[in-house]
C-alpha positions in Angstrom: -14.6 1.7 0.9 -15.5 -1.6 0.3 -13.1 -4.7 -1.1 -14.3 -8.0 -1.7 -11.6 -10.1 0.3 -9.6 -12.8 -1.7 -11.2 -16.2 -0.4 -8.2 -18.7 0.4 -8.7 -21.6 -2.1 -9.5 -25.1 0.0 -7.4 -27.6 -1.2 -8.6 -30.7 0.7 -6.1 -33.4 -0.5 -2.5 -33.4 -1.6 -2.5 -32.0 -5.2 0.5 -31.9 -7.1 0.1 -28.8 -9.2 0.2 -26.6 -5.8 2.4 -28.7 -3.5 4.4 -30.8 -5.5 3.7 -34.2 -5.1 2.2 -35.9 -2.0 4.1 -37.9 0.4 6.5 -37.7 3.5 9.6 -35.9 4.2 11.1 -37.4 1.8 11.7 -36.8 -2.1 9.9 -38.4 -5.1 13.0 -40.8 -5.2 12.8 -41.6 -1.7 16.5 -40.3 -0.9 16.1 -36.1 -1.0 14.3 -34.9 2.4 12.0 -32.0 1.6 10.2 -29.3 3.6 7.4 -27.0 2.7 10.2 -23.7 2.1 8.7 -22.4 -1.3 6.2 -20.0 -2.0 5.3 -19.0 -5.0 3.7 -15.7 -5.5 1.1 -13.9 -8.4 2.8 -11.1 -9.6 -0.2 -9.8 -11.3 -1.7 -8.3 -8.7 1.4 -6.1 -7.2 2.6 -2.9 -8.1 6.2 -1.7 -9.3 7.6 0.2 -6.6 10.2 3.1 -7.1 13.3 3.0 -7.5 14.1 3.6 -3.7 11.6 1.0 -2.4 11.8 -3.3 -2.5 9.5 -5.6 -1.3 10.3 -8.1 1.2 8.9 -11.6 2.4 9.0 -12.4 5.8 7.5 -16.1 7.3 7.0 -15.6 11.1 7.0 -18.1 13.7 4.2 -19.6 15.4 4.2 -17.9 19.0 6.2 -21.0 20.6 9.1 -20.7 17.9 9.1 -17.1 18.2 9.3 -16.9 22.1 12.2 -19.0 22.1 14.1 -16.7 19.3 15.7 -13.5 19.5 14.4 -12.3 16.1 12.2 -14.1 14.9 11.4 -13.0 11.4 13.3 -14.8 8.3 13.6 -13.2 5.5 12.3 -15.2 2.1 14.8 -11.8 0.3 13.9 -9.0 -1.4 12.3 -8.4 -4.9 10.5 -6.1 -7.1 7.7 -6.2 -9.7 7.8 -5.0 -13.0 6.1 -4.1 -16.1 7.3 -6.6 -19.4 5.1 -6.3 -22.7 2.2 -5.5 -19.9 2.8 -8.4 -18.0 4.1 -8.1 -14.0 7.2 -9.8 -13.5 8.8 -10.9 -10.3 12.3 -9.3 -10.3 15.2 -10.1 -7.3 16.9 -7.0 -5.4 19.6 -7.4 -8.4 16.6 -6.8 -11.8 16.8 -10.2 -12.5 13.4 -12.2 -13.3 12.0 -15.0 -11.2 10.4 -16.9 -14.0 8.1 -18.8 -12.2 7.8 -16.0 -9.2 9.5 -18.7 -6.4 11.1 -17.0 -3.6 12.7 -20.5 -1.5 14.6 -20.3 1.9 15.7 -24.0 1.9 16.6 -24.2 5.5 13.2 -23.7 7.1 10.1 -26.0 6.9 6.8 -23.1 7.0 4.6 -26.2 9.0 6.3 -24.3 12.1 5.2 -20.7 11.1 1.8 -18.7 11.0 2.5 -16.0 8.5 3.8 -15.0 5.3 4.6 -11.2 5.2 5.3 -8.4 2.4 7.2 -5.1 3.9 8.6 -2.4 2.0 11.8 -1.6 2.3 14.3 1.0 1.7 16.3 0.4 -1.1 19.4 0.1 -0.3 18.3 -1.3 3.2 20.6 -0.5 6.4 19.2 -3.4 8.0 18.2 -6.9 8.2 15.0 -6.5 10.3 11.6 -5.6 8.4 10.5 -2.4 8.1 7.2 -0.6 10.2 5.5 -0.9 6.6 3.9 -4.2 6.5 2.3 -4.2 3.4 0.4 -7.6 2.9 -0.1 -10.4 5.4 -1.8 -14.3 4.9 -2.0 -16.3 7.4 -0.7 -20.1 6.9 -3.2 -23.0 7.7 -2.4 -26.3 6.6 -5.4 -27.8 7.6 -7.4 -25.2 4.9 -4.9 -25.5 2.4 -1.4 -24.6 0.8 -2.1 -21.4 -0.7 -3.0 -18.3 1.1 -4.5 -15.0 0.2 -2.7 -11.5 1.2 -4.5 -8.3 2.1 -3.3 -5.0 3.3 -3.4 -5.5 7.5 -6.1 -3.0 8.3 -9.5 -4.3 8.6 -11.1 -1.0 9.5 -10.0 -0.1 5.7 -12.3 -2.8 4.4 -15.3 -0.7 5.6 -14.7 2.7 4.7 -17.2 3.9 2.2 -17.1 7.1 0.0 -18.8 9.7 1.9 -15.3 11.5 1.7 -15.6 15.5 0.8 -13.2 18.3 -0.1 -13.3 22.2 -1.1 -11.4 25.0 -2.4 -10.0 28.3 -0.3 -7.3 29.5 0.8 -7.8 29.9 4.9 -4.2 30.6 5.4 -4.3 34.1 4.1 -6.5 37.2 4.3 -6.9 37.2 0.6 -10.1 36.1 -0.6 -8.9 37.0 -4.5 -7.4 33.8 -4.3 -9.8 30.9 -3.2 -9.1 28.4 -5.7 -5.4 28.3 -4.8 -6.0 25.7 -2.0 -7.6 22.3 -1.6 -8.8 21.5 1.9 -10.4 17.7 2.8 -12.8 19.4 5.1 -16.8 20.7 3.9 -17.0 23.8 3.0 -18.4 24.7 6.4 -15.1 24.0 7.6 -16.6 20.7 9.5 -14.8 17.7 9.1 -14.9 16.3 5.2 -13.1 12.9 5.7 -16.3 11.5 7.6 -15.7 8.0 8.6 -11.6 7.5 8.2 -10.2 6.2 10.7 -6.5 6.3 11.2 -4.3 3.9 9.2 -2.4 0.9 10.9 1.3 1.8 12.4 3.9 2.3 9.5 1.4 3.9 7.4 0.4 7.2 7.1 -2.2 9.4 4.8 -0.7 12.2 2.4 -2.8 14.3 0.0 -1.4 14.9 -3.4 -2.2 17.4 -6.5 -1.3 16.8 -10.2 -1.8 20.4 -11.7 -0.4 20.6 -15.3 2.8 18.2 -14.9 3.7 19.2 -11.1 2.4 16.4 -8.3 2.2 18.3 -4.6 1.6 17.1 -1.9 -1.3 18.6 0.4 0.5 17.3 4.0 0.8 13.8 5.5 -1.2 13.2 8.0 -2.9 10.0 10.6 -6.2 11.8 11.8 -8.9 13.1 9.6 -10.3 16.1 12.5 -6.7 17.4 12.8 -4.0 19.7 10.6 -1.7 18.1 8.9 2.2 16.8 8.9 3.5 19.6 6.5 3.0 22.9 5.2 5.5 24.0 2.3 3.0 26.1 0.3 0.6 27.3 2.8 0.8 30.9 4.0 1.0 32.0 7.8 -1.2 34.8 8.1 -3.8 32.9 9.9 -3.9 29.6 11.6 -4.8 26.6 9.4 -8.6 24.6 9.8 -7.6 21.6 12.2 -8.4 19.2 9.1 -5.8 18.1 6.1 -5.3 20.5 3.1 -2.7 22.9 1.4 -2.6 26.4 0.2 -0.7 27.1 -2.9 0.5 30.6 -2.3 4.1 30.5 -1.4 7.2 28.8 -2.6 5.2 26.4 -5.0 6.7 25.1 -8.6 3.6 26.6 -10.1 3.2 30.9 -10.8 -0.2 31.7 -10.1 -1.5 28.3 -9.3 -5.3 28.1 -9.7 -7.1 24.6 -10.1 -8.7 23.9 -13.0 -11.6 21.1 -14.0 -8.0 18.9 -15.3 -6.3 18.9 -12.3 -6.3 15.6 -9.9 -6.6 15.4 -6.3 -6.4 12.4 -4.6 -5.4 10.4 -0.9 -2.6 7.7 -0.7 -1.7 5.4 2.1 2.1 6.1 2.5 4.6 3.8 4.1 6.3 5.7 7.6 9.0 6.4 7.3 8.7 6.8 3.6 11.8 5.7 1.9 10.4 8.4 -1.5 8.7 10.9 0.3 8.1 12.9 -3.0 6.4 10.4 -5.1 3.2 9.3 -4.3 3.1 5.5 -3.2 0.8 3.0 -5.3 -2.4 2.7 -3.2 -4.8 5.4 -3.7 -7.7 5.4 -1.2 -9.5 8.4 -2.4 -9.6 10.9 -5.6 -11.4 13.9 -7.0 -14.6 13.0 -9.5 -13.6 13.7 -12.9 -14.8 16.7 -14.5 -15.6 18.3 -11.4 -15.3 22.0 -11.7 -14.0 24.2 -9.5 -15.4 26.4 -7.5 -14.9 28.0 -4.1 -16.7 27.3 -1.0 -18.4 24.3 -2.2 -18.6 20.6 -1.3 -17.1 18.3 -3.6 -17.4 14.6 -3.4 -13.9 12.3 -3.5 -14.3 8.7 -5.2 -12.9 5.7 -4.6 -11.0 6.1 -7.6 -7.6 5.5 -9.0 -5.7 8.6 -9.1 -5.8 9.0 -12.5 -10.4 9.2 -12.7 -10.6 5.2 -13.8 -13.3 3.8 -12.1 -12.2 2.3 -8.7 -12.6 -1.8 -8.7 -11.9 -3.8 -5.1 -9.7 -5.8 -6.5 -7.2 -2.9 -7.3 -6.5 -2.8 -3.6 -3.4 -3.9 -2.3 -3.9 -7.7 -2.4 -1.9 -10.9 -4.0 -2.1 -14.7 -3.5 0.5 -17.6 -3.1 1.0 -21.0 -3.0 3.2 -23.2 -0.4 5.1 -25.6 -2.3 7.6 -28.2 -1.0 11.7 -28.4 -2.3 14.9 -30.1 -1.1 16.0 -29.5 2.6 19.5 -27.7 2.8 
């Protein structure tokens, strides 16, 4: 999978549009100390989460500041995106909009921190330390500039291309009256279909999922392509499952008689762990099923890099946003 990083804009002088206004500590009258404690973020590019998940933005210290504090990440608060006449919307934890997407913490000053970063959170959250799930990181240099691209922190996820392969069977059972019951991300061979993934970064896991008629399954979570699955709720136990991710429909499933058909998806998410909404599939799909494949047993069949629902896959749908460093009044 390739993706086209975001390049961080180069903003050699002061410019007022991004920074607001050049100058010292002090404010455009000369009396109001400001800080650089704003940052304002494009909605555009972020998903709606669930209704069980926020985001959150966290600044982190430099590694001086944060050796000399107990916990060291400050939280910028928590917020949501949403969907308004097909526009995304920056909403706080309580639904309300953030007009011009500004998240402030007034009594910190970002020249003495390295990174901005998005988590997702439980929501409610039990805590007030971010989650395992870091979602998007950008890196804060001055010297470059005041705004600062975000990307999903695994590079290794940059370079993974689409030579990614699944088949149909059922190698749970000792039925072979049943082979398009199960999807199985492995060749037909039973050698390893998932060739070059590597395992996702910690906080993170990879889940399968099925959409077959209005029902969405899950195949298993799982961190290792060459190794069974997390989770078997549907499989049968007559024989030992392949040691490579998949499912067999057979037992206890939603669906009577569940057979795939050319309509159904299949497809591979990246999963925040622990997952606050383990049943719904989170919003960044690494792999699906070629349309109007049909089915048929035994066979190789080739996963895109694809949104879930067979749109053709673009780089720039990967988890990725950009913000700008602005300066306000000190508290």
């Amino acid at each position: 999978m390739i993706r086209r990083a975001l390049v961080i804009a180069v903003v050699l002088g002061c410019t007022a549009a991004l920074v607001g206004g050049c100058g010292g500590d002090s404010g455009t009258n000369g009396d109001v100390p400001e800080a650089y404690n704003k940052v304002r973020l494009d909605p555009s590019t972020l998903t709606p989460l669930g209704d069980q998940m926020m985001y959150e933005l966290w600044a982190l210290p430099t590694a001086e500041e944060s050796a000399a504090e107990e916990s060291p990440w400050v939280s910028f608060g928590k917020f949501n995106v949403i969907l308004d006449d097909g526009a995304h919307k920056l909403v706080d934890e309580d639904g309300n909009v953030v007009s011009d997407g500004t998240l402030s913490m007034t009594s910190l000053d970002l020249k003495a921190f390295d990174s901005l970063i998005i988590t997702v959170e439980s929501d409610p959250d039990t805590d007030t330390l971010p989650s395992a799930s870091m979602y998007l990181r950008g890196d804060i240099d001055f010297e470059v500039g005041y705004s600062l691209a975000f990307r999903f922190p695994a590079d290794h996820l940059d370079q993974v291309d689409d030579n990614a392969w699944f088949s149909y069977g059922t190698p749970t059972d000792a039925d072979t009256s049943n082979e398009l019951s199960g999807v199985w991300f492995m060749l037909g061979s039973r050698a390893q279909g998932l060739i070059n993934l590597d395992p996702p970064p910690d906080g993170w896991v990879y889940q399968g999922w099925v959409l077959h008629d209005t029902h969405v399954l899950t195949t298993g979570r799982f961190r290792y392509a060459d190794s069974t699955d997390w989770d078997a709720p549907y499989s049968a136990d007559e024989v030992a499952p392949p040691s490579f991710p998949g499912e067999d429909f057979l037992r206890n499933s939603p669906v009577n008689g569940f057979e795939f058909s050319v309509e159904d998806s299949v497809w591979i998410s990246v999963e925040p762990f622990p997952d606050p909404d383990p049943a719904t599939p989170f919003p960044y799909t690494l792999y699906a099923r070629r349309p109007g494949q049909i089915p048929e047993a035994g066979l190789n069949f080739r996963l895109d890099m694809r949104n879930e629902d067979g749109s053709p896959f673009n780089p720039d749908d990967f988890p990725h946003t950009i913000a700008w460093i602005e300066r306000g009044p000190v508290e």
